[in-house]
C-alpha positions in Angstrom: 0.0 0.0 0.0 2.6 2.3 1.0 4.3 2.0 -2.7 1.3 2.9 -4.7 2.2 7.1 -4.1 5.3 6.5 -5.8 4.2 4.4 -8.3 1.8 6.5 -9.2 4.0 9.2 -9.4 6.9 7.4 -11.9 3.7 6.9 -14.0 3.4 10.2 -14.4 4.8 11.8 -17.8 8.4 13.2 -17.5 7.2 16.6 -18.8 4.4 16.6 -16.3 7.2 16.1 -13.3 9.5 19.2 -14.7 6.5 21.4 -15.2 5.6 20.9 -11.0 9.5 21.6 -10.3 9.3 25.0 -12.6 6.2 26.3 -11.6 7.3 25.8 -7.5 10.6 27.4 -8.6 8.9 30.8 -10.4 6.7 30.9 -6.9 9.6 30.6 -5.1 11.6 33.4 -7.5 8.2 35.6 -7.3 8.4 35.4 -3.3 12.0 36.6 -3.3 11.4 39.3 -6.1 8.9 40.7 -4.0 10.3 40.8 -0.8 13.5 41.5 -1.7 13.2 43.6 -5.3 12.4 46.5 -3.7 15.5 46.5 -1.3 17.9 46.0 -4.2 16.3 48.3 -5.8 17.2 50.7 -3.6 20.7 49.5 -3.3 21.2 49.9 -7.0 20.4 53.3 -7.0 22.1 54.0 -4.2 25.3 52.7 -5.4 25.2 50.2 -2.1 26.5 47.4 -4.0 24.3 44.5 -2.1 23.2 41.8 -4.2 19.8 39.8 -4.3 21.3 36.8 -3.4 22.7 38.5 -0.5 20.0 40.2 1.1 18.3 36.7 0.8 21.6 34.9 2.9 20.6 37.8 5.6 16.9 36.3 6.2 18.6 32.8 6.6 21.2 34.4 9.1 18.3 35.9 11.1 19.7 39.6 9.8 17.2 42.1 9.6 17.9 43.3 5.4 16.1 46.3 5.6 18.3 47.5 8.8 21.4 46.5 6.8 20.7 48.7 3.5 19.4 51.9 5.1 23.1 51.4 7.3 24.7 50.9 4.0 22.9 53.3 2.1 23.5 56.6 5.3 27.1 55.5 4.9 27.5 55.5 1.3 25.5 58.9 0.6 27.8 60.6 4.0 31.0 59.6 2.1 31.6 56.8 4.8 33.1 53.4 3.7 31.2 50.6 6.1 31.2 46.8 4.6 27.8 45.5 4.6 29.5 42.4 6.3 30.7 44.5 9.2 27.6 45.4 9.5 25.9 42.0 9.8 28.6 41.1 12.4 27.2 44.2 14.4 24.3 43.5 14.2 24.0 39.8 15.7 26.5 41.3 18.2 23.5 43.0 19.8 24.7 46.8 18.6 22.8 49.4 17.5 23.6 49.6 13.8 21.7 53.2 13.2 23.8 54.8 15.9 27.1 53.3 15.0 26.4 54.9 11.9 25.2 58.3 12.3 27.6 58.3 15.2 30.7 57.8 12.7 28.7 60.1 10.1 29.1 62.9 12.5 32.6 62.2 13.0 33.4 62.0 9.9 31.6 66.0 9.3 33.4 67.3 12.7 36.3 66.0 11.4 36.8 63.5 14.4 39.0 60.2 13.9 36.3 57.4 14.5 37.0 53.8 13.5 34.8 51.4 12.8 35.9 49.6 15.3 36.4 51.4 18.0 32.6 52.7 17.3 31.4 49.6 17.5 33.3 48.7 20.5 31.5 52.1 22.2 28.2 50.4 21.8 28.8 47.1 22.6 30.3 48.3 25.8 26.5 49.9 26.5 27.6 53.5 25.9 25.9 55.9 23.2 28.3 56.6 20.6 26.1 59.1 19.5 26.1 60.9 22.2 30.1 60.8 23.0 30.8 62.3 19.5 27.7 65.2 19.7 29.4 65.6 23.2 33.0 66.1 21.6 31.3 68.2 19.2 29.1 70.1 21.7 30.9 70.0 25.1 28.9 69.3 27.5 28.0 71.2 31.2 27.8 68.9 34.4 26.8 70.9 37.7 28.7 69.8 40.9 27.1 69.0 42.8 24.0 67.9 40.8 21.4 67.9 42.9 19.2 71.1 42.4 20.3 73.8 45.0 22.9 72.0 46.6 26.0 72.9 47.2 29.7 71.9 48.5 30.5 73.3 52.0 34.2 73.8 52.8 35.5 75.2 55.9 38.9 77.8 55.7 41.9 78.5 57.8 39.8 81.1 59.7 36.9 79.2 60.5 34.4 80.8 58.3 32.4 77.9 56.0 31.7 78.6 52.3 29.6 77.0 50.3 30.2 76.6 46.4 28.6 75.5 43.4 31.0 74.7 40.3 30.0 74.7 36.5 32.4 71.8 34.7 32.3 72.3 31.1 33.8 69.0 29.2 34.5 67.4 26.2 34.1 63.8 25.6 37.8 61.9 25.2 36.9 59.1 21.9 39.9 57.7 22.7 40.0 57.0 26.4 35.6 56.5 26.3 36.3 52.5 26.7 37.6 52.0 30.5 37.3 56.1 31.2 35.5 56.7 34.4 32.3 58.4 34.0 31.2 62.0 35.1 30.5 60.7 38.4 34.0 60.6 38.8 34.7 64.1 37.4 32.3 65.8 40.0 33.5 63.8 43.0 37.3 65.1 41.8 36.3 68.7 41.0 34.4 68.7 44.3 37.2 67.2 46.3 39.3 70.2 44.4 36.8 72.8 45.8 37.3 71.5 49.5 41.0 71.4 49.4 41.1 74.9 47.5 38.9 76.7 50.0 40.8 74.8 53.3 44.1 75.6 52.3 42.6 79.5 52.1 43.4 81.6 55.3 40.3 83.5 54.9 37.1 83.4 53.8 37.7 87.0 51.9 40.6 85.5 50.1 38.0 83.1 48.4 35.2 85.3 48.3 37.6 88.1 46.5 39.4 86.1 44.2 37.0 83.0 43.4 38.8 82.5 40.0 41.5 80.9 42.0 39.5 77.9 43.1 39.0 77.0 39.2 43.5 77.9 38.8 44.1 75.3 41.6 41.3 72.6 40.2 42.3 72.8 36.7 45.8 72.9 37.6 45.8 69.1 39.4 44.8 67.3 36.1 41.2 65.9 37.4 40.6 64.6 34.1 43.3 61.5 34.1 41.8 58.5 33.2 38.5 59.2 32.9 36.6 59.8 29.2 36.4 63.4 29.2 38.1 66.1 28.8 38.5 69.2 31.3 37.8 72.6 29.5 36.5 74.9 32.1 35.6 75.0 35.2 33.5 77.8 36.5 32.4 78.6 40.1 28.7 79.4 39.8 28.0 80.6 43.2 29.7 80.8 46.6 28.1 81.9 50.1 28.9 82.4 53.7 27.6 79.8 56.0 28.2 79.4 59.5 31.1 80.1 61.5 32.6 77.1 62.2 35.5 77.5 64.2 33.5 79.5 66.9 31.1 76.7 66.9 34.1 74.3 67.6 35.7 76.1 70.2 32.4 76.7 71.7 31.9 73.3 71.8 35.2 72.8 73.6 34.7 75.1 76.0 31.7 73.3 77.2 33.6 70.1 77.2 36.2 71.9 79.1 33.5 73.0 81.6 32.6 70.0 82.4 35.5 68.2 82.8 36.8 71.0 85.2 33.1 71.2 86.9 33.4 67.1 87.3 37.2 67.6 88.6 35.4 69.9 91.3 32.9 68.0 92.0 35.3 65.2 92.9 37.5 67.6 94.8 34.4 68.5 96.5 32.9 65.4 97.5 36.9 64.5 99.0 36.5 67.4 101.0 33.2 66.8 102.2 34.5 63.4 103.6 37.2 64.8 104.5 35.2 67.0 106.7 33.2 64.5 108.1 36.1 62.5 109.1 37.4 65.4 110.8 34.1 65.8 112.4 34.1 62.7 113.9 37.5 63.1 115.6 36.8 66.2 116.6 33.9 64.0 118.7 35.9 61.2 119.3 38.3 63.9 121.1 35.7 65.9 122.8 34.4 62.6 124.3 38.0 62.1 125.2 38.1 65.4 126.5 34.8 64.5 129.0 35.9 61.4 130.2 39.1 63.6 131.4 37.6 65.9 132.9 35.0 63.0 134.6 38.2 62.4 136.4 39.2 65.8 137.5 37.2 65.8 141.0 38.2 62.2 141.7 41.7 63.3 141.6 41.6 66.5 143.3 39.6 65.1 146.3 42.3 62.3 146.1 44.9 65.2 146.7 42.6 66.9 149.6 42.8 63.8 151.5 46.6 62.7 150.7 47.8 66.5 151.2 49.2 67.4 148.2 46.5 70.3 147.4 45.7 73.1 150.1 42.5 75.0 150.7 44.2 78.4 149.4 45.9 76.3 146.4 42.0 75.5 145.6 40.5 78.8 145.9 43.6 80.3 143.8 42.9 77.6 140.7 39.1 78.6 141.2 39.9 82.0 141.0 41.8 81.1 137.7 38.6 79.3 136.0 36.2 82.0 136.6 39.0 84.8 135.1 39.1 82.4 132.1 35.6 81.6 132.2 34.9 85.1 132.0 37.6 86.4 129.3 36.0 83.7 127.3 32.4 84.5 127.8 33.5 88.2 126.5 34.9 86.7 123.5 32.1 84.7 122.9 33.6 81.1 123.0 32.3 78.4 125.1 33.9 77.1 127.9 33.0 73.6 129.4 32.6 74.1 133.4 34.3 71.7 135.4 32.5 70.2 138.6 34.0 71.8 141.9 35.6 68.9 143.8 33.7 68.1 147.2 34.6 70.5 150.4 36.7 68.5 152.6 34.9 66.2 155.2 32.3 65.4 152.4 32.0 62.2 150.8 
Protein backbone atom coordinates (compact mmCIF):
# COMPACT_ATOMS: atom_id res chain seq x y z
CA UNK A 1 0.00 0.00 0.00
CA UNK A 2 2.60 2.27 1.00
CA UNK A 3 4.30 1.97 -2.72
CA UNK A 4 1.33 2.93 -4.69
CA UNK A 5 2.17 7.08 -4.13
CA UNK A 6 5.34 6.48 -5.83
CA UNK A 7 4.19 4.43 -8.35
CA UNK A 8 1.78 6.46 -9.21
CA UNK A 9 4.04 9.16 -9.39
CA UNK A 10 6.92 7.41 -11.89
CA UNK A 11 3.69 6.88 -14.04
CA UNK A 12 3.40 10.16 -14.42
CA UNK A 13 4.80 11.82 -17.76
CA UNK A 14 8.41 13.23 -17.52
CA UNK A 15 7.17 16.64 -18.83
CA UNK A 16 4.40 16.63 -16.25
CA UNK A 17 7.19 16.08 -13.25
CA UNK A 18 9.48 19.17 -14.74
CA UNK A 19 6.50 21.36 -15.17
CA UNK A 20 5.62 20.92 -11.03
CA UNK A 21 9.50 21.61 -10.34
CA UNK A 22 9.32 24.99 -12.59
CA UNK A 23 6.24 26.28 -11.60
CA UNK A 24 7.27 25.75 -7.54
CA UNK A 25 10.59 27.38 -8.55
CA UNK A 26 8.88 30.79 -10.40
CA UNK A 27 6.68 30.88 -6.90
CA UNK A 28 9.57 30.63 -5.09
CA UNK A 29 11.58 33.44 -7.47
CA UNK A 30 8.16 35.59 -7.33
CA UNK A 31 8.41 35.45 -3.33
CA UNK A 32 11.99 36.59 -3.33
CA UNK A 33 11.43 39.31 -6.09
CA UNK A 34 8.86 40.69 -3.96
CA UNK A 35 10.27 40.85 -0.84
CA UNK A 36 13.53 41.49 -1.74
CA UNK A 37 13.20 43.63 -5.34
CA UNK A 38 12.44 46.49 -3.71
CA UNK A 39 15.48 46.52 -1.25
CA UNK A 40 17.92 45.99 -4.22
CA UNK A 41 16.33 48.34 -5.83
CA UNK A 42 17.20 50.73 -3.58
CA UNK A 43 20.69 49.54 -3.31
CA UNK A 44 21.22 49.88 -7.00
CA UNK A 45 20.40 53.31 -7.04
CA UNK A 46 22.15 54.02 -4.23
CA UNK A 47 25.29 52.66 -5.37
CA UNK A 48 25.23 50.22 -2.09
CA UNK A 49 26.49 47.42 -3.98
CA UNK A 50 24.30 44.48 -2.13
CA UNK A 51 23.19 41.78 -4.20
CA UNK A 52 19.81 39.84 -4.27
CA UNK A 53 21.32 36.82 -3.42
CA UNK A 54 22.73 38.45 -0.50
CA UNK A 55 20.05 40.23 1.08
CA UNK A 56 18.34 36.68 0.77
CA UNK A 57 21.63 34.91 2.86
CA UNK A 58 20.56 37.80 5.65
CA UNK A 59 16.90 36.32 6.15
CA UNK A 60 18.57 32.84 6.61
CA UNK A 61 21.22 34.42 9.09
CA UNK A 62 18.28 35.85 11.11
CA UNK A 63 19.69 39.62 9.79
CA UNK A 64 17.19 42.15 9.59
CA UNK A 65 17.91 43.32 5.44
CA UNK A 66 16.06 46.33 5.56
CA UNK A 67 18.31 47.51 8.82
CA UNK A 68 21.36 46.51 6.82
CA UNK A 69 20.72 48.74 3.52
CA UNK A 70 19.44 51.88 5.10
CA UNK A 71 23.08 51.39 7.26
CA UNK A 72 24.69 50.94 3.99
CA UNK A 73 22.88 53.30 2.07
CA UNK A 74 23.46 56.57 5.31
CA UNK A 75 27.14 55.51 4.93
CA UNK A 76 27.54 55.49 1.34
CA UNK A 77 25.53 58.93 0.60
CA UNK A 78 27.77 60.55 3.97
CA UNK A 79 30.97 59.56 2.10
CA UNK A 80 31.65 56.82 4.81
CA UNK A 81 33.15 53.36 3.73
CA UNK A 82 31.22 50.63 6.13
CA UNK A 83 31.18 46.85 4.64
CA UNK A 84 27.82 45.54 4.62
CA UNK A 85 29.51 42.38 6.26
CA UNK A 86 30.67 44.45 9.19
CA UNK A 87 27.59 45.36 9.51
CA UNK A 88 25.93 41.95 9.80
CA UNK A 89 28.57 41.07 12.38
CA UNK A 90 27.20 44.22 14.43
CA UNK A 91 24.27 43.46 14.17
CA UNK A 92 24.04 39.81 15.65
CA UNK A 93 26.46 41.26 18.23
CA UNK A 94 23.48 42.98 19.77
CA UNK A 95 24.74 46.77 18.60
CA UNK A 96 22.78 49.40 17.48
CA UNK A 97 23.64 49.56 13.78
CA UNK A 98 21.66 53.17 13.16
CA UNK A 99 23.79 54.82 15.92
CA UNK A 100 27.10 53.26 15.02
CA UNK A 101 26.40 54.88 11.86
CA UNK A 102 25.24 58.28 12.34
CA UNK A 103 27.57 58.32 15.20
CA UNK A 104 30.71 57.78 12.68
CA UNK A 105 28.73 60.13 10.14
CA UNK A 106 29.06 62.89 12.48
CA UNK A 107 32.62 62.19 13.03
CA UNK A 108 33.37 62.03 9.89
CA UNK A 109 31.63 66.01 9.27
CA UNK A 110 33.37 67.34 12.71
CA UNK A 111 36.34 65.96 11.43
CA UNK A 112 36.81 63.47 14.42
CA UNK A 113 39.04 60.19 13.95
CA UNK A 114 36.34 57.35 14.51
CA UNK A 115 37.02 53.82 13.47
CA UNK A 116 34.78 51.42 12.80
CA UNK A 117 35.87 49.59 15.28
CA UNK A 118 36.43 51.40 18.03
CA UNK A 119 32.56 52.75 17.26
CA UNK A 120 31.39 49.60 17.55
CA UNK A 121 33.26 48.74 20.47
CA UNK A 122 31.55 52.06 22.18
CA UNK A 123 28.21 50.38 21.79
CA UNK A 124 28.81 47.12 22.63
CA UNK A 125 30.31 48.26 25.78
CA UNK A 126 26.50 49.90 26.55
CA UNK A 127 27.59 53.46 25.91
CA UNK A 128 25.94 55.85 23.21
CA UNK A 129 28.26 56.59 20.58
CA UNK A 130 26.11 59.07 19.48
CA UNK A 131 26.08 60.93 22.17
CA UNK A 132 30.11 60.80 23.00
CA UNK A 133 30.85 62.26 19.54
CA UNK A 134 27.71 65.18 19.70
CA UNK A 135 29.37 65.57 23.22
CA UNK A 136 33.05 66.06 21.62
CA UNK A 137 31.27 68.18 19.20
CA UNK A 138 29.13 70.06 21.69
CA UNK A 139 30.88 70.04 25.14
CA UNK A 140 28.92 69.27 27.55
CA UNK A 141 27.96 71.21 31.18
CA UNK A 142 27.84 68.94 34.38
CA UNK A 143 26.78 70.88 37.73
CA UNK A 144 28.74 69.84 40.89
CA UNK A 145 27.10 69.02 42.82
CA UNK A 146 24.03 67.87 40.76
CA UNK A 147 21.40 67.89 42.89
CA UNK A 148 19.17 71.05 42.37
CA UNK A 149 20.34 73.79 45.03
CA UNK A 150 22.85 71.99 46.56
CA UNK A 151 26.02 72.87 47.21
CA UNK A 152 29.73 71.89 48.46
CA UNK A 153 30.51 73.34 52.01
CA UNK A 154 34.22 73.81 52.83
CA UNK A 155 35.52 75.23 55.91
CA UNK A 156 38.93 77.84 55.74
CA UNK A 157 41.86 78.53 57.81
CA UNK A 158 39.82 81.06 59.71
CA UNK A 159 36.90 79.20 60.52
CA UNK A 160 34.44 80.77 58.28
CA UNK A 161 32.37 77.91 56.02
CA UNK A 162 31.68 78.57 52.28
CA UNK A 163 29.58 77.02 50.32
CA UNK A 164 30.21 76.59 46.41
CA UNK A 165 28.60 75.47 43.39
CA UNK A 166 30.97 74.66 40.34
CA UNK A 167 29.99 74.69 36.54
CA UNK A 168 32.41 71.81 34.70
CA UNK A 169 32.31 72.26 31.11
CA UNK A 170 33.80 68.95 29.22
CA UNK A 171 34.55 67.36 26.25
CA UNK A 172 34.13 63.82 25.63
CA UNK A 173 37.81 61.88 25.23
CA UNK A 174 36.92 59.14 21.87
CA UNK A 175 39.93 57.68 22.74
CA UNK A 176 39.99 56.96 26.42
CA UNK A 177 35.64 56.55 26.33
CA UNK A 178 36.34 52.53 26.74
CA UNK A 179 37.64 52.02 30.46
CA UNK A 180 37.28 56.10 31.20
CA UNK A 181 35.53 56.73 34.35
CA UNK A 182 32.33 58.36 33.97
CA UNK A 183 31.15 62.01 35.05
CA UNK A 184 30.55 60.68 38.43
CA UNK A 185 34.00 60.64 38.79
CA UNK A 186 34.69 64.05 37.43
CA UNK A 187 32.25 65.81 39.97
CA UNK A 188 33.52 63.82 42.96
CA UNK A 189 37.27 65.12 41.85
CA UNK A 190 36.30 68.68 41.04
CA UNK A 191 34.41 68.71 44.28
CA UNK A 192 37.19 67.15 46.32
CA UNK A 193 39.30 70.18 44.38
CA UNK A 194 36.82 72.80 45.76
CA UNK A 195 37.34 71.46 49.47
CA UNK A 196 41.05 71.44 49.45
CA UNK A 197 41.12 74.85 47.50
CA UNK A 198 38.91 76.66 50.02
CA UNK A 199 40.81 74.76 53.30
CA UNK A 200 44.12 75.64 52.30
CA UNK A 201 42.64 79.54 52.08
CA UNK A 202 43.43 81.60 55.26
CA UNK A 203 40.27 83.48 54.92
CA UNK A 204 37.05 83.40 53.82
CA UNK A 205 37.65 86.95 51.91
CA UNK A 206 40.59 85.51 50.06
CA UNK A 207 38.00 83.12 48.36
CA UNK A 208 35.21 85.30 48.28
CA UNK A 209 37.64 88.09 46.52
CA UNK A 210 39.36 86.07 44.20
CA UNK A 211 36.96 82.95 43.38
CA UNK A 212 38.82 82.49 40.00
CA UNK A 213 41.47 80.93 42.00
CA UNK A 214 39.48 77.91 43.10
CA UNK A 215 39.01 76.99 39.16
CA UNK A 216 43.51 77.88 38.79
CA UNK A 217 44.08 75.26 41.61
CA UNK A 218 41.32 72.57 40.22
CA UNK A 219 42.32 72.78 36.75
CA UNK A 220 45.83 72.91 37.59
CA UNK A 221 45.81 69.06 39.35
CA UNK A 222 44.79 67.26 36.05
CA UNK A 223 41.20 65.87 37.41
CA UNK A 224 40.55 64.61 34.10
CA UNK A 225 43.30 61.55 34.11
CA UNK A 226 41.83 58.52 33.23
CA UNK A 227 38.51 59.20 32.90
CA UNK A 228 36.57 59.80 29.24
CA UNK A 229 36.36 63.35 29.25
CA UNK A 230 38.11 66.07 28.83
CA UNK A 231 38.48 69.20 31.27
CA UNK A 232 37.76 72.56 29.48
CA UNK A 233 36.48 74.87 32.13
CA UNK A 234 35.57 75.00 35.21
CA UNK A 235 33.49 77.80 36.52
CA UNK A 236 32.44 78.63 40.10
CA UNK A 237 28.73 79.44 39.81
CA UNK A 238 28.04 80.60 43.21
CA UNK A 239 29.71 80.83 46.59
CA UNK A 240 28.09 81.93 50.10
CA UNK A 241 28.88 82.42 53.68
CA UNK A 242 27.63 79.85 56.02
CA UNK A 243 28.17 79.43 59.53
CA UNK A 244 31.06 80.15 61.52
CA UNK A 245 32.64 77.14 62.21
CA UNK A 246 35.49 77.54 64.21
CA UNK A 247 33.54 79.54 66.87
CA UNK A 248 31.08 76.68 66.94
CA UNK A 249 34.10 74.34 67.58
CA UNK A 250 35.74 76.14 70.19
CA UNK A 251 32.39 76.75 71.75
CA UNK A 252 31.88 73.34 71.75
CA UNK A 253 35.20 72.76 73.55
CA UNK A 254 34.67 75.13 76.01
CA UNK A 255 31.66 73.31 77.21
CA UNK A 256 33.58 70.14 77.18
CA UNK A 257 36.24 71.90 79.11
CA UNK A 258 33.52 73.03 81.61
CA UNK A 259 32.61 70.02 82.37
CA UNK A 260 35.53 68.22 82.77
CA UNK A 261 36.84 70.95 85.23
CA UNK A 262 33.06 71.22 86.91
CA UNK A 263 33.40 67.11 87.32
CA UNK A 264 37.18 67.59 88.59
CA UNK A 265 35.39 69.92 91.34
CA UNK A 266 32.95 67.97 92.03
CA UNK A 267 35.34 65.20 92.91
CA UNK A 268 37.49 67.56 94.77
CA UNK A 269 34.44 68.47 96.51
CA UNK A 270 32.86 65.36 97.54
CA UNK A 271 36.92 64.46 98.97
CA UNK A 272 36.53 67.40 101.01
CA UNK A 273 33.20 66.77 102.16
CA UNK A 274 34.54 63.42 103.58
CA UNK A 275 37.17 64.78 104.53
CA UNK A 276 35.23 67.02 106.72
CA UNK A 277 33.24 64.45 108.06
CA UNK A 278 36.11 62.55 109.15
CA UNK A 279 37.37 65.41 110.78
CA UNK A 280 34.14 65.77 112.44
CA UNK A 281 34.07 62.71 113.85
CA UNK A 282 37.47 63.07 115.62
CA UNK A 283 36.81 66.22 116.55
CA UNK A 284 33.92 64.01 118.75
CA UNK A 285 35.93 61.24 119.29
CA UNK A 286 38.27 63.94 121.07
CA UNK A 287 35.74 65.92 122.76
CA UNK A 288 34.44 62.64 124.30
CA UNK A 289 38.04 62.07 125.19
CA UNK A 290 38.09 65.41 126.54
CA UNK A 291 34.84 64.52 128.97
CA UNK A 292 35.91 61.39 130.18
CA UNK A 293 39.08 63.62 131.41
CA UNK A 294 37.55 65.89 132.87
CA UNK A 295 34.98 63.03 134.56
CA UNK A 296 38.21 62.38 136.37
CA UNK A 297 39.18 65.83 137.51
CA UNK A 298 37.24 65.78 140.97
CA UNK A 299 38.22 62.25 141.68
CA UNK A 300 41.65 63.35 141.62
CA UNK A 301 41.59 66.46 143.29
CA UNK A 302 39.57 65.08 146.25
CA UNK A 303 42.26 62.28 146.05
CA UNK A 304 44.89 65.20 146.70
CA UNK A 305 42.57 66.89 149.65
CA UNK A 306 42.80 63.83 151.49
CA UNK A 307 46.57 62.66 150.70
CA UNK A 308 47.82 66.51 151.22
CA UNK A 309 49.23 67.45 148.17
CA UNK A 310 46.50 70.25 147.44
CA UNK A 311 45.69 73.07 150.13
CA UNK A 312 42.47 74.95 150.66
CA UNK A 313 44.20 78.43 149.39
CA UNK A 314 45.93 76.27 146.35
CA UNK A 315 41.98 75.49 145.65
CA UNK A 316 40.45 78.84 145.90
CA UNK A 317 43.63 80.30 143.79
CA UNK A 318 42.90 77.59 140.67
CA UNK A 319 39.10 78.59 141.22
CA UNK A 320 39.88 82.03 141.02
CA UNK A 321 41.79 81.09 137.74
CA UNK A 322 38.59 79.31 135.99
CA UNK A 323 36.17 82.01 136.59
CA UNK A 324 39.01 84.84 135.11
CA UNK A 325 39.13 82.37 132.12
CA UNK A 326 35.56 81.64 132.17
CA UNK A 327 34.89 85.12 132.05
CA UNK A 328 37.62 86.39 129.31
CA UNK A 329 36.02 83.69 127.33
CA UNK A 330 32.41 84.45 127.76
CA UNK A 331 33.48 88.20 126.51
CA UNK A 332 34.93 86.65 123.49
CA UNK A 333 32.07 84.72 122.92
CA UNK A 334 33.62 81.13 123.01
CA UNK A 335 32.28 78.39 125.14
CA UNK A 336 33.94 77.06 127.94
CA UNK A 337 32.99 73.60 129.36
CA UNK A 338 32.56 74.08 133.36
CA UNK A 339 34.28 71.72 135.45
CA UNK A 340 32.51 70.21 138.62
CA UNK A 341 33.96 71.84 141.85
CA UNK A 342 35.55 68.88 143.84
CA UNK A 343 33.67 68.10 147.22
CA UNK A 344 34.61 70.50 150.40
CA UNK A 345 36.71 68.49 152.57
CA UNK A 346 34.92 66.22 155.19
CA UNK A 347 32.30 65.41 152.40
CA UNK A 348 32.01 62.15 150.84
Amino acid sequence: MSLLPLLALLALPVGSILGALAAIFALILLVVLFKYMGLYIRCVTSDAKIKLFELLMMSLRKVNPETIVQARISAVQAGVDIDARDLQAHFLAGGNIMNVVRAMIAADRAGIALPYKTATGIDLAGRSVLEAVQTCVNPRIIDCPQEPGAKIAAVAKDGIQLLARARVTVRTNIGRLIGGATEETIIARVGEGIVSTIGGAHSYKDVLENPDRISKTVLGKGLDAGTAFEILSIDIADVDVGENIGAKLQTDQAEADMRVAEAHAESRRATAVALEQEMQAKVMENRAKLVEAEAQVPSAMAEAFRSGRLGVLDYYKMQNIQADTSMRTSLSGGEITPTQAPPRKGQS
